[in-house]
Backbone as CSV, one residue per row, in Angstrom:
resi,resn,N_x,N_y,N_z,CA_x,CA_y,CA_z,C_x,C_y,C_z
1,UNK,108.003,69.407,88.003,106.672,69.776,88.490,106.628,69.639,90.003
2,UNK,106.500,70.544,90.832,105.855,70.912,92.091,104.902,69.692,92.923
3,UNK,104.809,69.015,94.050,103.805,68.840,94.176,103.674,68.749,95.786
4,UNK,102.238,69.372,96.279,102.043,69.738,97.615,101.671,68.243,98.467
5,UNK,102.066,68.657,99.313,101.741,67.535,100.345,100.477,68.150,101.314
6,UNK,99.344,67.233,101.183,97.854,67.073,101.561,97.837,65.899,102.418
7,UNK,97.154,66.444,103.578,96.572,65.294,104.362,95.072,64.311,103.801
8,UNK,94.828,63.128,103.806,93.763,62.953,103.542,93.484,61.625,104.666
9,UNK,92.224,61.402,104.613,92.035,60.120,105.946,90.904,59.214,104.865
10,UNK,91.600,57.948,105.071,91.110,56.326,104.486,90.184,56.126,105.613
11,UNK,89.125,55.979,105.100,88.208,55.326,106.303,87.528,54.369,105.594
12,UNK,87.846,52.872,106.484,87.504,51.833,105.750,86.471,51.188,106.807
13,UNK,85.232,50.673,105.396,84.033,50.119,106.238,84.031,48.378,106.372
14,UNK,83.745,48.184,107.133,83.034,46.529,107.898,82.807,45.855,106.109
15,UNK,83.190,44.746,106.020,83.201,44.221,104.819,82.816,42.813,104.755
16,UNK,81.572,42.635,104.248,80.796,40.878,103.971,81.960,40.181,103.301
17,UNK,81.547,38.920,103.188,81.764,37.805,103.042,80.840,36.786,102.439
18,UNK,80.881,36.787,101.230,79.914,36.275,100.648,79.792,35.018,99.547
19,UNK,79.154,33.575,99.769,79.278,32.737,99.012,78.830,32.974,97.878
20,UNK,78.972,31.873,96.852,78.257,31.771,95.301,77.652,32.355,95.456
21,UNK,76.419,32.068,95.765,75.017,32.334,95.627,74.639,33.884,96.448
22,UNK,75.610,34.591,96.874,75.465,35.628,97.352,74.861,35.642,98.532
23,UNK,75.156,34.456,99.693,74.420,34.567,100.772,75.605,34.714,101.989
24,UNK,75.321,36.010,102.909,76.245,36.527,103.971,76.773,34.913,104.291
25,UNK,78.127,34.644,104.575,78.800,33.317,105.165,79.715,34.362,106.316
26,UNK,80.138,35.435,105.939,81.207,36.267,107.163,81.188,37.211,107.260
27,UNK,82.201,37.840,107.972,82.368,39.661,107.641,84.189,39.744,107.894
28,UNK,84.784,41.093,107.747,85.841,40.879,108.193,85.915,42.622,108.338
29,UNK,86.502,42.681,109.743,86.224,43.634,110.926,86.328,45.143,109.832
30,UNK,85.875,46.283,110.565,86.232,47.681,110.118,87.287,47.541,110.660
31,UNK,88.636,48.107,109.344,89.883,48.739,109.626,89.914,49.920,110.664
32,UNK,90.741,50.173,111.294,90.716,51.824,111.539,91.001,52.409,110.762
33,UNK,90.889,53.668,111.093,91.464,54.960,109.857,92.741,55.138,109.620
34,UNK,93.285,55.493,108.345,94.400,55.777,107.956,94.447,57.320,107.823
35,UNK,95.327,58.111,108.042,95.369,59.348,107.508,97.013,59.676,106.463
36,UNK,97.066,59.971,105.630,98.377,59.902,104.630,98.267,61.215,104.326
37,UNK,99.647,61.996,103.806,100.092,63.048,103.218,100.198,62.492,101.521
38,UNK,99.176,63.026,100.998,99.604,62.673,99.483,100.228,63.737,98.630
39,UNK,101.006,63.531,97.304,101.090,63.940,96.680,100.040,64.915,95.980
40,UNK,99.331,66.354,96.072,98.577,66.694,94.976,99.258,68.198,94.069
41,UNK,98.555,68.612,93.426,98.470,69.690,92.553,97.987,70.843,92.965
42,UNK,99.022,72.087,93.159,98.079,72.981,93.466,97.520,73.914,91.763
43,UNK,96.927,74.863,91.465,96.297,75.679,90.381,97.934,75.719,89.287
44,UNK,98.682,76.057,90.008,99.938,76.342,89.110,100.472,75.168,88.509
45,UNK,100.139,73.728,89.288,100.989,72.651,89.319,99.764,72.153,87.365
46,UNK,98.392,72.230,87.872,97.732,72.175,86.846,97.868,72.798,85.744
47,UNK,98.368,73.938,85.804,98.346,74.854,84.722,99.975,74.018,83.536
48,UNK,100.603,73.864,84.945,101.649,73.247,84.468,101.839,71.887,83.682
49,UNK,100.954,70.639,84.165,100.363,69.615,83.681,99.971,69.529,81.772
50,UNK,98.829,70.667,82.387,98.306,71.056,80.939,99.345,71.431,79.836
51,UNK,100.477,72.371,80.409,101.344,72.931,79.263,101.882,71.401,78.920
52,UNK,102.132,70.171,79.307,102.793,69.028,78.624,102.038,68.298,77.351
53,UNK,101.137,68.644,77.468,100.440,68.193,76.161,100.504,66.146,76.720
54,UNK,99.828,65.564,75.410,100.202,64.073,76.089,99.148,63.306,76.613
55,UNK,99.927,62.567,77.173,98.782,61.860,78.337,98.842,62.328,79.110
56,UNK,99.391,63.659,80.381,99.240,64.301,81.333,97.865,65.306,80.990
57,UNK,97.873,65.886,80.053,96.779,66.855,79.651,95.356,65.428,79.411
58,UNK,95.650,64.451,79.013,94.617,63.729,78.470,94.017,63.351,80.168
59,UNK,94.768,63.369,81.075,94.436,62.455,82.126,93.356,63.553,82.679
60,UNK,93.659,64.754,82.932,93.455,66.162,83.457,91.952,66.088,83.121
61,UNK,91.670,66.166,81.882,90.614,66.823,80.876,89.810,65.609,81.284
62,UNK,90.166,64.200,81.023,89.519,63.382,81.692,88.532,63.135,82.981
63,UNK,89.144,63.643,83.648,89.013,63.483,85.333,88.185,65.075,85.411
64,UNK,88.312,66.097,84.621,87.573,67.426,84.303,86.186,66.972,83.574
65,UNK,86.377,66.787,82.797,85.133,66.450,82.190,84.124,64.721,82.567
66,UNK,85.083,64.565,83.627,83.944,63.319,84.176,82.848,64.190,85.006
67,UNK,83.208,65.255,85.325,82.426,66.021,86.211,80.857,66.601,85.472
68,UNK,81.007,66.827,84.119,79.736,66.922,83.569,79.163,65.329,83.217
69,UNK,79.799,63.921,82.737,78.742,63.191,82.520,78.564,63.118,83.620
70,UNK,78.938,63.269,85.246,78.574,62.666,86.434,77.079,63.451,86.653
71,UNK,76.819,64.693,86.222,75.876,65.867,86.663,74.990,65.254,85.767
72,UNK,75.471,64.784,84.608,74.075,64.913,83.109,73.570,63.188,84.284
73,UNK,74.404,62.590,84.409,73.647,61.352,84.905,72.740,61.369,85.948
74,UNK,73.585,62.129,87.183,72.453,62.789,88.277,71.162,63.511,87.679
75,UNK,71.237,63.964,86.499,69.679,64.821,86.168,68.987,63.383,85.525
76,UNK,69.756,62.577,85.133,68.903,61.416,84.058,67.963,60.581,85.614
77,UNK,68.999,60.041,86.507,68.619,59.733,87.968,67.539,60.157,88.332
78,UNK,67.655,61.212,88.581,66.135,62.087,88.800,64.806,62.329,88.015
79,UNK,65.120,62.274,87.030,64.203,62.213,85.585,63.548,61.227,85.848
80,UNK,64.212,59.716,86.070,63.647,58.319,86.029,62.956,58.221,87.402
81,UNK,63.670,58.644,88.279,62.697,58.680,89.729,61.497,59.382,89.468
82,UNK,61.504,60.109,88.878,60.139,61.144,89.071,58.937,61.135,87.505
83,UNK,59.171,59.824,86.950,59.024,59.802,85.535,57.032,59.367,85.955
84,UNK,56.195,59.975,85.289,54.555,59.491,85.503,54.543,58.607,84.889
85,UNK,55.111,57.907,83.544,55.043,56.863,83.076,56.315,55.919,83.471
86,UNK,56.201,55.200,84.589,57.346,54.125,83.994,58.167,53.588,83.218
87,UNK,57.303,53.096,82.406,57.502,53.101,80.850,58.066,53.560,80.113
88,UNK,57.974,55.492,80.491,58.129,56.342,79.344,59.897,56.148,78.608
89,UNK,59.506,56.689,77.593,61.334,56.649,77.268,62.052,58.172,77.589
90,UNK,63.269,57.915,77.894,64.506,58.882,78.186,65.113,59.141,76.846
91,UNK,65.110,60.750,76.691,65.832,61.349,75.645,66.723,62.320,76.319
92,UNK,67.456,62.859,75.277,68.415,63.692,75.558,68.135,65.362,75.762
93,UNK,67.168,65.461,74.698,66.112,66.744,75.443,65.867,67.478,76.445
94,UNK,65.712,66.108,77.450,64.875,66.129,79.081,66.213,66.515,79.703
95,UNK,67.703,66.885,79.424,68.564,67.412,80.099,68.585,68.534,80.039
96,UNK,68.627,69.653,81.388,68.787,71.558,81.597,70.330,71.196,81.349
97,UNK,70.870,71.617,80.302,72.114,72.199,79.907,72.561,73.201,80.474
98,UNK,71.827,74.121,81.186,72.343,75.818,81.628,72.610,74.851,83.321
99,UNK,72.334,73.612,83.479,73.094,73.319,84.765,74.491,72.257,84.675
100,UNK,74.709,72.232,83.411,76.121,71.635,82.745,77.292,72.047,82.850
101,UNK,77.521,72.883,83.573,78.523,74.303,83.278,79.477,73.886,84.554
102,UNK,80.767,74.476,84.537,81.464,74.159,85.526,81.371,75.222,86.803
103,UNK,80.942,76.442,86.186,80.088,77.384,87.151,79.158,76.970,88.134
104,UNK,77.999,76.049,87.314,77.153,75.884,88.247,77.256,74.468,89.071
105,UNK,78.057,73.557,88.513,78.470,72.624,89.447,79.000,72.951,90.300
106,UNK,79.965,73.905,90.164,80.989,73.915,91.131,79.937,74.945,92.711
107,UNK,79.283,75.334,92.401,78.569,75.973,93.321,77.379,75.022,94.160
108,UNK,77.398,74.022,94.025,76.518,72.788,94.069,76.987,72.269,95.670
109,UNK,76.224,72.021,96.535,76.827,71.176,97.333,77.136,69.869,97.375
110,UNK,78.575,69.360,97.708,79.016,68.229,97.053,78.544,67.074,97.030
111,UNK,77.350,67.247,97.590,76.604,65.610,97.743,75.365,65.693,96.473
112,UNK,75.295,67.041,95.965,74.013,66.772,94.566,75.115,66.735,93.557
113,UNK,76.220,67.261,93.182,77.084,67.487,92.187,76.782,66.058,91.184
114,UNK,76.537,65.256,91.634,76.477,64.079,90.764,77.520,63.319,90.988
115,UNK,77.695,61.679,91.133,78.737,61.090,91.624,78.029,59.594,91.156
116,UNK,79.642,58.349,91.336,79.094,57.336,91.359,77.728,56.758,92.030
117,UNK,76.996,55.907,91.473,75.861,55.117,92.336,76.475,54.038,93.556
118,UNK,75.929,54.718,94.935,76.159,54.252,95.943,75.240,52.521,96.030
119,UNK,75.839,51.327,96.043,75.901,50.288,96.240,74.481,50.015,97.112
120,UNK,73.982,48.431,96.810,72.835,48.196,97.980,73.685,47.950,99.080
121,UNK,74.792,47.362,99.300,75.530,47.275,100.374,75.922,48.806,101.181
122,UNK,76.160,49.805,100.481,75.730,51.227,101.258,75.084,51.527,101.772
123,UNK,73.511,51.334,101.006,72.426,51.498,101.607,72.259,50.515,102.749
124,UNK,72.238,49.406,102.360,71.762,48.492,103.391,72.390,48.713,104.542
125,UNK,73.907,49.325,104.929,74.987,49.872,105.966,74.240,50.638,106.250
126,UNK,73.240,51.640,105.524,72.842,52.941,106.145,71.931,52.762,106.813
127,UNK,71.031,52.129,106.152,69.132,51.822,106.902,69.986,50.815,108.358
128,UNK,70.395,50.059,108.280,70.733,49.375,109.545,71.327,50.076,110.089
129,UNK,71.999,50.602,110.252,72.663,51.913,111.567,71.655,53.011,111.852
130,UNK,70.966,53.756,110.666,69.924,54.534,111.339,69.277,54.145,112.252
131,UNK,68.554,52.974,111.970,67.826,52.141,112.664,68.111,51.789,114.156
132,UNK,69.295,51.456,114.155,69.869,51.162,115.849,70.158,52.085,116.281
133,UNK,71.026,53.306,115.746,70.972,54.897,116.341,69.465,55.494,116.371
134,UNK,68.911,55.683,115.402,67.331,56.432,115.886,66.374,55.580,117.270
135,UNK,66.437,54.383,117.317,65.676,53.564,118.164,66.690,53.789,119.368
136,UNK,68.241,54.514,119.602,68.631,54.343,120.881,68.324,56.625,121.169
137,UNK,68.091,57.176,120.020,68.304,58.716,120.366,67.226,58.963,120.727
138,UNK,66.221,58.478,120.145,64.655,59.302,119.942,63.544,58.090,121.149
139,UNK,63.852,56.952,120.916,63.054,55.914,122.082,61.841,56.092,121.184
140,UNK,62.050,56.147,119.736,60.786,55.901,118.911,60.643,54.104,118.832
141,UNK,59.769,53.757,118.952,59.515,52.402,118.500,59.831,52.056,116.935
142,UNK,60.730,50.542,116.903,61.059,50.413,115.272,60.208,50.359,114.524
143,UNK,58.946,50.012,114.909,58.006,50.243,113.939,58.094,51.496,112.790
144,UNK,58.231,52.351,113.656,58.270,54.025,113.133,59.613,54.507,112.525
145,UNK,60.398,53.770,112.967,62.187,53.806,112.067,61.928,53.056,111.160
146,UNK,61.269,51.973,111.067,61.053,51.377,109.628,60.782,52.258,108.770
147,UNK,59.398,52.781,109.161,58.336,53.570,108.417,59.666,54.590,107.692
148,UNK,60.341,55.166,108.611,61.616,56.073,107.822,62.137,55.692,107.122
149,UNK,62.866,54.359,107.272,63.752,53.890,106.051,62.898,53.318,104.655
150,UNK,61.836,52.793,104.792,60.778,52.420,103.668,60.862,53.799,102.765
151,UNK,60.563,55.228,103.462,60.468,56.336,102.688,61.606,56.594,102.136
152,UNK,62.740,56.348,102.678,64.195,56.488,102.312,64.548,55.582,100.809
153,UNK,63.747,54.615,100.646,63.869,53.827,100.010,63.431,54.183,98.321
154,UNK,61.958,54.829,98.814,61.507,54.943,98.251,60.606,56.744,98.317
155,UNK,62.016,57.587,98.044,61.446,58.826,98.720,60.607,59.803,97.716
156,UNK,60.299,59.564,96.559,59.134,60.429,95.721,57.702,60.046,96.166
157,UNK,57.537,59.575,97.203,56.204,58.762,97.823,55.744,60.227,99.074
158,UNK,56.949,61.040,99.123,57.189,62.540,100.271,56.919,63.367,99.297
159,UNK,57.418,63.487,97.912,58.119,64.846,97.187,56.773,65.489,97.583
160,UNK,55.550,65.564,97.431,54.759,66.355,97.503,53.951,66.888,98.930
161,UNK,54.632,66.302,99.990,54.005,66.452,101.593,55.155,66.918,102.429
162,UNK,55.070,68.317,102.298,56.123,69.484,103.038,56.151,68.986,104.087
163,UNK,55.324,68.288,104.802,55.378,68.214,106.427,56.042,67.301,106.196
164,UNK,55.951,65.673,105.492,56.990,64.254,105.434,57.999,65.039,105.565
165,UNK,58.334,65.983,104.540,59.719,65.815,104.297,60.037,66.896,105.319
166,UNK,60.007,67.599,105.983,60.258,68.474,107.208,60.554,67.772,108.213
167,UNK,60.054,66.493,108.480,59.840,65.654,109.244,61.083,64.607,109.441
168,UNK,61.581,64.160,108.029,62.642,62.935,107.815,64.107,64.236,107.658
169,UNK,64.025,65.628,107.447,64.861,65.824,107.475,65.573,66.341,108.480
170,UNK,64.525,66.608,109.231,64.938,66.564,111.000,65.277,65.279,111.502
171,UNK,64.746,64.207,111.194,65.519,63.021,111.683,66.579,62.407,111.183
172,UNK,67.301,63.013,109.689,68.183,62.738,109.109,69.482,63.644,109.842
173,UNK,68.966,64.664,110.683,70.043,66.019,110.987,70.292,65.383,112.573
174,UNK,69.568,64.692,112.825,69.896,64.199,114.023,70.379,63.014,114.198
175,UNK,70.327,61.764,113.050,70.688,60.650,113.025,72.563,61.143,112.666
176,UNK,72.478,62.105,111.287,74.263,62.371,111.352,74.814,63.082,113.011
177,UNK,74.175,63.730,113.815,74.931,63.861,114.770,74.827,63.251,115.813
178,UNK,74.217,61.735,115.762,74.563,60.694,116.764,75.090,59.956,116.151
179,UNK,75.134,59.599,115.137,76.070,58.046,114.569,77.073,58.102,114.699
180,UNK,77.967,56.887,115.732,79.368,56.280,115.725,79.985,56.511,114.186
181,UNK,79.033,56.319,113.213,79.151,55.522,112.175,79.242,56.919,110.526
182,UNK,79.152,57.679,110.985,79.517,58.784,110.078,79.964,58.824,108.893
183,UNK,81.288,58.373,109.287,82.590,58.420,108.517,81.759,57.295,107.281
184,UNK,81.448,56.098,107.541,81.027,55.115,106.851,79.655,55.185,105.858
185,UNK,78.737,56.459,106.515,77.249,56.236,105.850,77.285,58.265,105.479
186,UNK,78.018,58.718,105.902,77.388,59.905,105.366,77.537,60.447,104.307
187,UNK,77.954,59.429,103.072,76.956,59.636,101.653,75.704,59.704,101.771
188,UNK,75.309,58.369,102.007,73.579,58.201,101.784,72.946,58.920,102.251
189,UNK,73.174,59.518,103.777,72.590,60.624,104.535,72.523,62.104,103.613
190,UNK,73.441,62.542,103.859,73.574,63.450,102.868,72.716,63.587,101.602
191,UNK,73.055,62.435,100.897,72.169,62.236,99.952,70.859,62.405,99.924
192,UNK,70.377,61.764,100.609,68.755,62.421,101.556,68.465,63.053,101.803
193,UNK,69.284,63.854,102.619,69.197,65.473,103.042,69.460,66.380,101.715
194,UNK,69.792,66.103,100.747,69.928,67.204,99.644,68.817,66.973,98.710
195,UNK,68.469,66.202,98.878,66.881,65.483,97.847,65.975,65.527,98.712
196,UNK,65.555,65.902,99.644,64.183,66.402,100.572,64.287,68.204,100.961
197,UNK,65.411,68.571,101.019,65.887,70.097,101.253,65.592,70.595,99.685
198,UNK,65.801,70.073,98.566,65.736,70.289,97.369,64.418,70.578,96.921
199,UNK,63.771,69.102,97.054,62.367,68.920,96.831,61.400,70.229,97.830
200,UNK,61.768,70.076,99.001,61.156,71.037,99.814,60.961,72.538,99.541
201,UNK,62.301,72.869,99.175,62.608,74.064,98.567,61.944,74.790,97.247
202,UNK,61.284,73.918,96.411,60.454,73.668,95.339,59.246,73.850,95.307
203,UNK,58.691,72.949,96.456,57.310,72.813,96.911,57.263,74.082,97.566
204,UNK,57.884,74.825,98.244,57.251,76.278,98.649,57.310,77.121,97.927
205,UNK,58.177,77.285,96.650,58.482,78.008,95.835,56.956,78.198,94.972
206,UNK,56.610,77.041,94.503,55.343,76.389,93.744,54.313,77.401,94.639
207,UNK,54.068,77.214,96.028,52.645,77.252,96.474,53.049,78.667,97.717
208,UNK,53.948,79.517,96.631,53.964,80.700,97.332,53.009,81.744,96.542
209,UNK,52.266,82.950,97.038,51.695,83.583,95.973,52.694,84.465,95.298
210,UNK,53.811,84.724,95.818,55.034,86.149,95.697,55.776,85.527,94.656
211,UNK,55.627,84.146,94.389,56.434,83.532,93.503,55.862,83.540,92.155
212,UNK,54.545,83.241,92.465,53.485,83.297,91.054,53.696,84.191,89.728
């Protein structure tokens, strides 16, 4: 079996230190970046995989089909964020199947596709760097960078005020092109930016008359 040599770059983040009780005691520095030539697969090398039958085909189909529970979970995610009852219960129902498909994932931009849950230690990396980048780009008072990350926190508190979210996603498009810190937070960013561009996209759709 064939296999191509790919560049890829390790970018490793600033890492706590933390006693029992889970209270910061250290940190230990950001690595620099690594960049490595790995081993991958090109379409033929897969096709080839598959013809072994085995655990090569089992691994394949695996790592293939993590890609739909990752999507069905991203719709469950969203379901529960946006649920009127708290309370209410989650069924299997409440999943759009016609967005299950490897068609329509794959056309997805890669930050809604559905993926592991990003850590409070992510977040918490993210709101603290916005915070010191927006208060050095914009000379907004932190008061008002708070006010951003609170919504960030807690962003179905926007879904329905086109202007909020017009608003945080201009400061989200400007926080990724000042941050040192990119490489390290632009999941969560991203993430934001595809769930207010989303939501937004919705809300005009709703309160167009051409759409009616």
């Amino acid at each position: 079996m064939q296999y191509q040599a790919q560049p890829f770059k390790f970018n490793f983040k600033k890492r706590v230190i933390k006693d029992e009780s889970g209270a910061v005691i250290g940190e230990v520095k950001k690595k620099p970046s690594v960049e490595v030539n790995l081993p991958v697969l090109d379409s033929a090398g897969v096709v080839e995989a598959l013809s072994l039958g085995g655990k090569e085909t089992e691994l394949i189909l695996s790592a293939v089909n993590d890609i739909f529970y990752q999507a069905a979970r991203a719709q469950f995610d969203d379901i529960i964020e946006n649920m009127s009852d708290p309370d209410g219960e989650v069924t299997a129902n409440m999943l759009d199947f016609d967005k299950l498909t490897i068609q329509y994932v794959a056309n997805l931009p890669k930050a809604a596709r559905g993926v592991s849950a990003l850590t409070d230690d992510d977040w918490n990396n993210f709101y603290a760097d916005y915070l010191q980048v927006m208060i050095a780009a914009t000379g907004k008072e932190e008061t008002r960078i708070n006010n951003h990350i609170e919504l960030f926190k807690k962003p179905t508190r926007v879904r329905a005020r086109a202007k909020s979210m017009e608003i945080l996603i201009d400061q989200l498009s400007i926080y990724t092109a000042k941050t040192p810190n990119l490489e390290d937070n632009a999941t969560c960013a991203e993430r934001l930016l595809t769930k207010f561009t989303k939501w937004l996209a919705d809300l005009e759709a709703s309160t167009d008359p051409e759409a009616l």
